[in-house]
C-alpha positions, 0 to 999 in steps of 0.5 A: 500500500505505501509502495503505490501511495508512492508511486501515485505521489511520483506520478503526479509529480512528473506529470505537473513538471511535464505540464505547461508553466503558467502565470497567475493571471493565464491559470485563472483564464485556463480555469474559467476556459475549464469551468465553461467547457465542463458546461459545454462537456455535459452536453447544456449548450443552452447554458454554455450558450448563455455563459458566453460573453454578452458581447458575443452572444448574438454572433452566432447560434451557439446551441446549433453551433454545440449540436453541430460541432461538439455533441458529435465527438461524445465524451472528453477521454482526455484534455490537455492545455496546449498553450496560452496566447495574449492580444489586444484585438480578436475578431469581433471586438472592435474593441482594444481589451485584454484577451486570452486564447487558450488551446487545449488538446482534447481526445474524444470518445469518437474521431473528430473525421466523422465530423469534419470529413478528414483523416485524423486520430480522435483529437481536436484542437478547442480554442476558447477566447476569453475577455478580461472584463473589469476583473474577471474573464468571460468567454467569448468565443469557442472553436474546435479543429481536427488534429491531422498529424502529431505536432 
């Protein structure tokens, strides 16, 4: 039993050294882009809809956009944070703000070709943007792309 606590313990060590170093400020934006798509993940694309910026919110139909891109995929077997990019333009926002756009590489329950008519394992890349408003961040936009090679 102590053997496997410790094995548990250097596991969970290696896997934090081999994970993606963040600021503050991108852990909160990578927390709040985990909240939402928890959200999006149990399949409330009427909640994750309403969730999203204020802003954004009437630039498309995010529920058909949800039905339509994401409930095809199934369940999260596995997600991972890719990488975390700052701008002070996205399109959309005219304008000048703080953004955060955060990837994450997520495997899913069925290969994402099934959906977008190419090859591919069953990865995707999920890009959330995220808009810092007064002191918090909110959502405000929401892609997903087949990964096609290992990079």
């Amino acid at each position: 039993m102590r053997f496997a606590a410790a094995f548990a313990l250097a596991c969970a060590g290696a896997c934090s050294a081999l994970a993606l170093s963040l600021s503050p400020a991108d852990q909160a934006a990578r927390d709040v882009a985990l909240q939402w798509l928890g959200v999006v993940d149990s399949g409330n694309y009427k909640d994750a809809a309403l969730l999203i910026s204020e802003q954004v919110r009437g630039s498309r139909d995010w529920t058909t956009y949800f039905a339509a891109h994401r409930a095809p995929l199934g369940r999260v077997n596995n997600r991972r944070i890719a990488e975390v990019k700052h701008a002070s333009m996205v399109p959309g926002d005219p304008e000048l703000r703080l953004h955060a756009i955060v990837r994450f590489k997520t495997s899913f329950e069925h290969p994402p070709s099934s959906t977008y008519g190419e090859a591919s394992k069953a990865a995707a890349t999920e890009e959330i943007v995220l808009t810092k408003m007064g002191c918090c961040w909110e959502v405000s936009g929401y892609s997903i792309t087949a990964v096609t090679s290992d990079k």
